[in-house]
Structure formats: C-alpha cells, structure tokens
Steps between C-alpha positions, in 0.01 A plus 500: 500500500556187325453648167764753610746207595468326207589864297783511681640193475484461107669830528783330672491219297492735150799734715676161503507381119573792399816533737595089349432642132768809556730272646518228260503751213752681707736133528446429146636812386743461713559149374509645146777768587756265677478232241571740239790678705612122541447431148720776387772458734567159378484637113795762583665261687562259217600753295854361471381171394259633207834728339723132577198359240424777271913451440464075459209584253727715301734254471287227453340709214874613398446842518722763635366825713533838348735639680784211345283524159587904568896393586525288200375747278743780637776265475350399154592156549285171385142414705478179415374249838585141453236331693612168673246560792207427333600149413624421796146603677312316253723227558432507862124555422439177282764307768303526756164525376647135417553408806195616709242458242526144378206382232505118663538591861414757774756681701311439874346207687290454803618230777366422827693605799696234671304558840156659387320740690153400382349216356206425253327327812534796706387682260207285446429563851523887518273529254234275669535751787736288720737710725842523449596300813264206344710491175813514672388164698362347248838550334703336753525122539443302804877639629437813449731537187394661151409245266614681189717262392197246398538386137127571435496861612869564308343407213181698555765782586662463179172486277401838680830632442487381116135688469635813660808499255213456190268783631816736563615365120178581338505850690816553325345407174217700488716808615780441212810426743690397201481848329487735847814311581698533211441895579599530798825305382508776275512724709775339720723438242508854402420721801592206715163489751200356331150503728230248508198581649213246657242342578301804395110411462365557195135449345539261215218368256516181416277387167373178475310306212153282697213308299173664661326138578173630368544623141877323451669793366824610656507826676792738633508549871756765656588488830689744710709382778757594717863357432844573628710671221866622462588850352903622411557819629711751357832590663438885420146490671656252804587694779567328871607591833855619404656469795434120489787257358259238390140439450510291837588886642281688301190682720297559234485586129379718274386463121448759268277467190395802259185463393301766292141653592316240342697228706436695808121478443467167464663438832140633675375108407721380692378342842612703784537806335458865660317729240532804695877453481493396175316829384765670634764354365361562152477872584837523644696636186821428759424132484686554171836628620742166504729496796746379230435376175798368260297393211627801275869367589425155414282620170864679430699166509254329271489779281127549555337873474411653863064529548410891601248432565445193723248538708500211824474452851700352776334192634706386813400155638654472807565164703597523882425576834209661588310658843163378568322830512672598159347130386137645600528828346509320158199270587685158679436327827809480693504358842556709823772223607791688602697166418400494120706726273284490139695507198283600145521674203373884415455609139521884462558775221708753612423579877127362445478153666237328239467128690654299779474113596722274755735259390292244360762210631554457863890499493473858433772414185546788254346385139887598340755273400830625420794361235818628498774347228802605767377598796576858657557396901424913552169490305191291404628627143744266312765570214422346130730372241542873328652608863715229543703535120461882487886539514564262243194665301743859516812351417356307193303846427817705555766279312233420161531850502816605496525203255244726263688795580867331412388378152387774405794725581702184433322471119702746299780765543522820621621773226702825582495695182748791452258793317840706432608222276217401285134620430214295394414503155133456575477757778455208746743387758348133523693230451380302197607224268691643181479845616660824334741713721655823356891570637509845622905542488481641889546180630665104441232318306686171658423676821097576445375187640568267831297212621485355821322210575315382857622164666182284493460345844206238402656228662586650799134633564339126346704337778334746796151419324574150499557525858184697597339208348619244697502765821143495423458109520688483803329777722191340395548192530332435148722357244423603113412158441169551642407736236531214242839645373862397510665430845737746624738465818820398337573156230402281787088627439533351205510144592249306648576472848616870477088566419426320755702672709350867431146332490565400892665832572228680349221297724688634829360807435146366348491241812536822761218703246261200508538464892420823541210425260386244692545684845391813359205406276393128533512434868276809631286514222355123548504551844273802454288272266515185757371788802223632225378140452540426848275786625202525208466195314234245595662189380603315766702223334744739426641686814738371768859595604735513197871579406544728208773320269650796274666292208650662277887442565394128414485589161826681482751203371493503120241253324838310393640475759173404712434248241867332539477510885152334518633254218761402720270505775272208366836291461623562854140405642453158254826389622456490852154318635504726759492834327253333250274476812546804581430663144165642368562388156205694351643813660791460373357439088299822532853691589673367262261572191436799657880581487421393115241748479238252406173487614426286788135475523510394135747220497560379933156329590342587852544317793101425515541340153790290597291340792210476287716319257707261781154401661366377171791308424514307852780674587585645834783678628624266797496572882800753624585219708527318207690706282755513752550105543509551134766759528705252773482276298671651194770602695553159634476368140792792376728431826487104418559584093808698630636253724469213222683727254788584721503126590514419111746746464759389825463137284589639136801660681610209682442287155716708346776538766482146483581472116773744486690304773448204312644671168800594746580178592480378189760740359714460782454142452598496125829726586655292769429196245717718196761507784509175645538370089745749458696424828470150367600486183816667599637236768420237268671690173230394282313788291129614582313320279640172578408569867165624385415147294665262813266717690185520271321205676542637833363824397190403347418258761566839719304705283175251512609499925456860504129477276373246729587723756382859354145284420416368851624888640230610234236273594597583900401888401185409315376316769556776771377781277143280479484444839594929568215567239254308647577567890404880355197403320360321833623822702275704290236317481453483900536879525249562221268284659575696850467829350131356319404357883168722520193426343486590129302784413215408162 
C-alpha cells in the first residue's frame, strides 16, 4: 500500500510539471505574439514620420524624387538643385558639437543636495547591519534636527560627489561619448530626433602589462569585467510607444536591429538565453519578412545599388512592462506581490521570444534618451534643420531654375524663315555664320528672315534667390556667417556690431537646441549612470544623494565675448574689497584661459601646489575674521582719503574765490582812481600829467600801502592753509589708528 501511494503521488507530481511546462510555453508564445503585434503597430504608425524624413534626406542630399525629375523632363526644363541645406546642417552640426562637447571641460556635474537624504555615516552604518531607525538617530543631533549642514560631512559630501562625477567621466571615456554624441547630433540636425542609449552592460577586456616577481619578465594579463557602456541608436530602428508625447510618456520601446544568420548564432552565448527558441527562430524563414524596411529608399537617395539578396532577421529588443508569469516563462523570478509591477527587457526574432531579464535599475527608467532640435509637442519625434528651411530650399530650387531656363531662351534669337522666298544653298536650313541662300523669285528676299529676341529676366529671378537665401537664415535662425562665409541680412551684417548681432540671434535658436540637449540627453542619461553606480558598485566613497548639473548652456556665450566679460569681471571684483572676498580668483584664471583656449592644467598650478608652496614660505592665509577687519579697515582708510580730498578741494576753491575778488577790487580800485584824477584835473584846469607828477608821491606811498597790505593778507592765508593741512593729517591719523585697533595678524 505504501508502495502504491508513493506511485501515485509522483504521478501527481509528474501530472503537475507537465501542466507548468504547457503553460509557460503556452505564455511565452503568447508573449512572443503580442510583442510582435505591438511591435508592428508602432512601425505603421510612424509611417508619416519616416516619408516627413525620407523627404529631409532628399533635400539634405539635394536630390529631387522622380516624379518632379519625370515633370522636369516633360517640361524639358533645367534639373539643376542648388543645395543651401547641406551647409546649413553642417553648420548646425559643428555649432553644436561646439557647444556640448568641449575638449577642456565636461558638459555635467554632480552636487550634493541642499537637504540630503543619506549620509556617508548612515551609510557606514547600514552596511555594518544597523537598522534604518539606528541611522536615522544617529543622524539627528541632541534636538532632534538633521545635522547635514556640518562643515566636515559637506565636505565629505562633496569629495563623494567629486568621485561619483570621475567614475561616471571615465564611464563616458571608455564608451566614446565624444564620438556617440556627435551622432546622435547628427542625427538631430538632419532628421531632427537623435537617440542615446545607456547604461547598457557590456563585457570589456582590459590588458595590462605586470613583472611576474619570480623570473622579472613582464607578462600580459586580460581581464574581463563588467562596465556600463553607451550605444547611439538609429532613428530608423527606434520605435516607441507612439501615442506618447515625450519619453517621460512613453510605455515602452522597441528597437529593431537586422542581424544576419551568423549574428543570430552567436547570440546562444549569451547568458540567459533560450536555445529552444532560438532554434526556432533560425528555422523560421518568416523571421525574414521586415514589417517595414526603407533601406532600398535610402540606398536610392545616396545613389547606392539595392542588395537582392539580403538575407537578415528582425531582432526586436523590447523594454517595458511586463506580467510576472510571462517573466517565468522565459526563466526569471518574479515575486507573487500583487503590489510590484516588474518592468524588463525581452529579446525576440520575429514572434520567437529568445531572452528576458527585469530592469536592472530599481526606478524602472527606460535605458532611451531622446534629442529633438525643435521639439514636436504631438510627438516624441522632433523637426531638423532640412524641415524647418524646406520652403526656402523650393523657392531657391524653383527660381535658379527658371534662371537656367531664361538664359538659355534669353541667349540668342528666335528665327522665322520664309521657305517661299529663299532656299538654302547647302540643303540645310540652319542658321550659320557666312551662309549661302539662293532667292527663289516667289517671295521678298527682304522679307525671308525675322528675329525676335526673349527679354532676359536674370535680375528679376537673382533678386527672389537672393531672398530665399536670407528666408533661409531667418527661418533657421542660422545666419551664413556661421558657415565661415560672408554675412548676409542687409549692409548692417557687415559691420561689427551687425555680426554680433546675427551671432546672438543665431544662439536663440542654438540656446533652445542645447536645452533640449541638456534636458533631453545629459540630465537622464547621468542620472541613469548615478542609479547604475548607486545600485552595483562596491565603492563606498562614492555614493550619496546628488544633483545632476547639465552644463552645457554655460558654454554658449562666444569665447570673446566670455573672455571680455570675465576680464571685466576681475576689475569689478579688485576694486571693491568686498567682492575681492568674495572671489575665487583661481576659478576665475582657469575661465578665462579657458575662454583663450589654452590649456589649464599646463600653465594654472593646483590648489595642493599653491599650499604646498605658501607653507614653505611661512606664509598663511589669515583668519576670516581677520580678513574682514582687514577689509573694514580699507574702507575706513578710502572713506578718510575721500573726505581729505574733498576737504583739499572746498580749500583750493575758496583760495581761489579769494584771489579773484582780490583782482576785482583791485581793478575797481585802479578805475575809480583814473576818475577821481580825471574829475580832478578838470576843477583845477591843469592837464593830466601835471596832476599825475603833484600826485606821484602820494601814489607810490599808496602803492607800497597797498603791498604791505596784499603781504600780511598773504601771510594770513599761509598760515590758515598750514593749520587746515595739518588739522587733516591728525584726523587721519586717529581714524587709521581706529580702523588698525585689533591685534595685528603675523
């Protein structure tokens, strides 16, 4: 009987996994068929935005479609395309590129958070096994109030936010930021959405030279690890929720790669894989029907030859929501929770699901970040440059040629010949130089031959081209100049401050393209590298809570004009105490050589040499206490200074008052004496002169009076000015030796 029970229940337990093997093949098949009904809903749906950049590629390219090639040609009229959207893409290219991608700077920065929600202490604690509610008291001070604010733990915040901002920098590096960036500016610029995609975990060997201890000879070591990378995605393989109207929206993704049968093999190393599923994928010869493939159209703008035979595969890799017994069918553990929703990614060819994993970070964030250069508030897909001046691109198309067509209507005349009249003597009724023409007496010979010519409208036409040009420049808000040619806009471009002018006009529209940047690209994708870090790496020095600082409007002002405002900067600051306080002075040299485009590390010396050097040489940077007696002090000094100079001043105009009173007197003095003589002379009836010689002794005993007088007023002036001067000299003094009342700092 026992033996009988134990039958049976093995029975059940076989019955069992065989009834959980149907059903999770059954929900993986399932899973297969809705995520590639999903995948190919969103590939019809944006439709309308592949034909909007098959078009901007044509005219970035400057070629017209065949059905106006086919127009032209029945119309036989000129084909010429006059491209002046290329340069203005490159233009925008290189601009920005600029801009975001400096060679002496980085365009993000790591800060602590004014409040922070952890600390390296707590930390410290969790990972010696203390609860939460321990770290959270040992956090608080005696009051019960955070003690963030501490200077030592702000500055341990700050080192772990400087270490974070290295590892994320070096991530960059070894993933080649630089040159995946400049792509997916690219891509903006022309089809105006460009896609960044990380952290994606790669398996990297690194080589390294070591001296074996033993025999002393250097030997190679490889090691694989693990590291956080960054990928561009193609906008042609990028296709997300479509009824989103940003990435913020978006439910989920999908990314399309075609990969060949060799490709597909090697995907069976991967960890995680499902062979099974993988076997039938490479037997499926439907895996090989694309749900919409525009590579022969964009092979046909680049005048490339279409393959027949191209033999590839779909490989989806979706990102989004996911149910947990779909998550168990491909091989995860997902919890029974009804409160946790599981987000992960499924790799599958065709309808075959291939591999599945959750969301490796905890905020469930989508791996994507999107760029637009003008954002579309309908769509998580932007406009470029080509869509913004494709109206301008027609007219200039349309009026260059007509222009064509004109000249050469316009280039000779049109001949009616008579044939009644005259016959050719050569048999041949072209028109050539000293040609031979028999008279045929039917007709007036004067009469064979009338010539009309066609009115050549070149100017008219140059004038619309001319202002397709500058239609161009102003719908895109990127002035000619920028292509290193002539300015246009008018005689006022031509000037200096009229340069200046289109330069800041054309950064309106490169300031809103490099916010978006930042908001866009920057921002999400160090946060995604911050969570990564935050989550996997085992260095503890480097985690806490951080601000991501996207910074790359700072670099937006022209290098000139930087370098003039931080010139005049560094004399606003040295003239005012205060503000020299205030200033980090060896900040402030590193901006402006880098506004130079020098190299800083090779000219500024660090601030750990500068100590080095101050403490050998005895010298100390004094107290802030100190510095700010110092600082009272100065202004004390400059508000006595002004006081004595408008006190010297008062007595030079009071000197001189003085003097130009006395000259007045003098004069008036001397006339009333000419009249009194005259007066005089005339009641006594004796001439001038003999009035002037009775009266000559008087006058010079007068005259030495009026010395005697003008000498002891002179001395009188001396005497106070001395006694002024020195009164403000004492005055001085005392408030110097106020201001200096503290002891002296050696």
């Amino acid at each position: 009987m026992r033996d009988e029970a134990t039958v049976a229940m093995t029975d059940d337990e076989q019955y069992e996994e065989e009834a959980e093997r149907q059903f999770l093949e059954e929900t993986l098949a399932g899973l297969g068929s809705k995520l590639h009904t999903l995948a190919h809903d969103q590939v019809a749906a944006r439709n309308q935005i592949e034909t909007r950049w098959l078009t901007d590629l044509r005219q970035y390219h400057g070629d017209y479609t065949p059905d106006e090639i086919a127009r032209m040609k029945a119309n036989d009229s000129s084909q010429v395309y006059v491209n002046i959207t290329r340069n203005k893409t490159r233009a925008a290219i290189a601009r920005l590129s600029d801009m975001l991608l400096p060679n002496d700077d980085r365009n993000f920065g790591l800060k602590p958070t004014p409040v922070p929600a952890t600390s390296q202490a707590g930390r410290a604690l969790q990972h010696d096994g203390m609860s939460s509610q321990a770290v959270m008291m040992g956090a608080m001070g005696q009051a019960g109030s955070p003690q963030f604010g501490q200077p030592d733990q702000q500055k341990q915040l700050e080192q772990a936010a400087r270490a974070m901002q290295q590892q994320i920098e070096d991530d960059f590096t070894e993933a080649s930021y630089n040159g995946k960036v400049r792509d997916v500016i690219d891509d903006a610029c022309k089809l105006g959405t460009g896609i960044l995609k990380g952290p994606t975990v790669v398996n990297r060997a690194r080589r390294a030279w070591v001296t074996d201890p033993q025999s002393g000879r250097s030997v190679l070591e490889v090691q694989e690890e693990f590291r956080p990378s960054l990928e561009r995605v193609d906008p042609w393989d990028f296709f997300p929720d479509m009824s989103a109207c940003s990435m913020k929206e978006a439910e989920f993704v999908f990314e399309r790669k075609l990969v060949n049968r060799k490709q597909l093999r090697e995907l069976a190393d991967l960890p995680g894989v499902i062979p099974g599923q993988l076997r039938k994928a490479l037997e499926d010869e439907k895996g090989q029907s694309f749900s919409q493939d525009r590579r022969d159209e964009l092979r046909a703008i680049t005048g490339v030859d279409t393959v027949a035979s191209d033999k590839r595969w779909e490989l989806w890799e979706y990102w989004g929501p996911l149910d947990k017994d779909e998550l168990r069918s491909c091989g995860c553990d997902a919890d029974d929770d009804p409160l946790v929703e599981y987000t992960g990614c499924v790799l599958m060819v065709g309808p075959h699901v291939i591999k599945a994993a959750i969301n490796p970070l905890d905020t469930d964030d989508l791996p994507y970040s999107v760029f637009n250069w003008e954002e579309d508030r309908s769509s998580i897909f932007g406009f470029g440059v080509p869509y913004l001046m494709r109206h301008p691109q027609r007219v200039v198309n349309a009026a260059w040629r007509m222009m064509m067509d004109n000249a050469g209507l316009s280039a000779g005349p049109q001949v009616v010949v008579s044939k009644k009249g005259i016959s050719p003597a050569d048999g041949s009724w072209t028109i050539r130089p000293r040609k031979v023409w028999f008279a045929t007496g039917e007709g007036n010979v004067d009469q064979a031959f009338k010539v009309f010519n066609i009115q050549s409208n070149q100017g008219d036409l140059f004038a619309i081209f001319q202002a397709a040009q500058q239609l161009a420049d102003t719908e895109t808000n990127l002035p000619i100049l920028l292509q290193g040619e002539g300015a246009s806009g008018g005689p006022g471009a031509k000037t200096a401050t009229g340069m200046q002018m289109l330069m800041n006009n054309s950064n309106i529209v490169l300031r809103s393209a490099v916010k978006n940047f930042d908001d866009g690209i920057t921002e999400p994708t160090v946060r995604r590298f911050y969570d990564y870090h935050m989550l996997y790496t085992d260095r503890a020095e480097i985690k806490g809570d951080f601000d991501i600082v996207a910074r790359g409007s700072t670099v937006l002002v022209a290098r000139e004009e930087q370098q003039e405002k931080l010139i005049m900067l560094t004399q606003v600051a040295g003239g005012n105490p205060l503000f020299a306080q205030m200033t980090d002075w060896h900040g402030l040299y590193k901006e402006i050589l880098r506004s130079m485009q020098v190299p800083v590390d090779s000219i500024v010396k660090s601030e750990e040499t500068l100590a080095e050097e101050q403490q050998s040489q005895g010298q100390q940077e004094p107290p802030p206490e100190v510095q700010i007696k110092m600082a009272e002090m100065q202004l004390k000094q400059q508000e006595l200074q002004l006081k004595a100079q408008q006190q010297q001043t008062d007595l030079q105009l009071r000197q001189q008052q003085q003097q130009w009173d006395q000259q007045y007197k003098a004069a008036q003095l001397q006339s009333d004496q000419e009249i009194a003589r005259q007066k005089l002379a005339t009641e006594q009836g004796i001439s001038l002169a003999e009035l002037e010689a009775r009266l000559g002794l008087e006058s010079q005993k007068l005259e030495l009076k009026m010395q005697e007088t003008a000498a002891k007023l002179q001395t009188e002036r001396d005497k106070a000015a001395a006694q002024l001067t020195d009164r403000q000299n004492d005055r001085l003094a005392r408030g110097q030796n106020q201001a200096m009342g503290f002891d002296s700092y050696g």
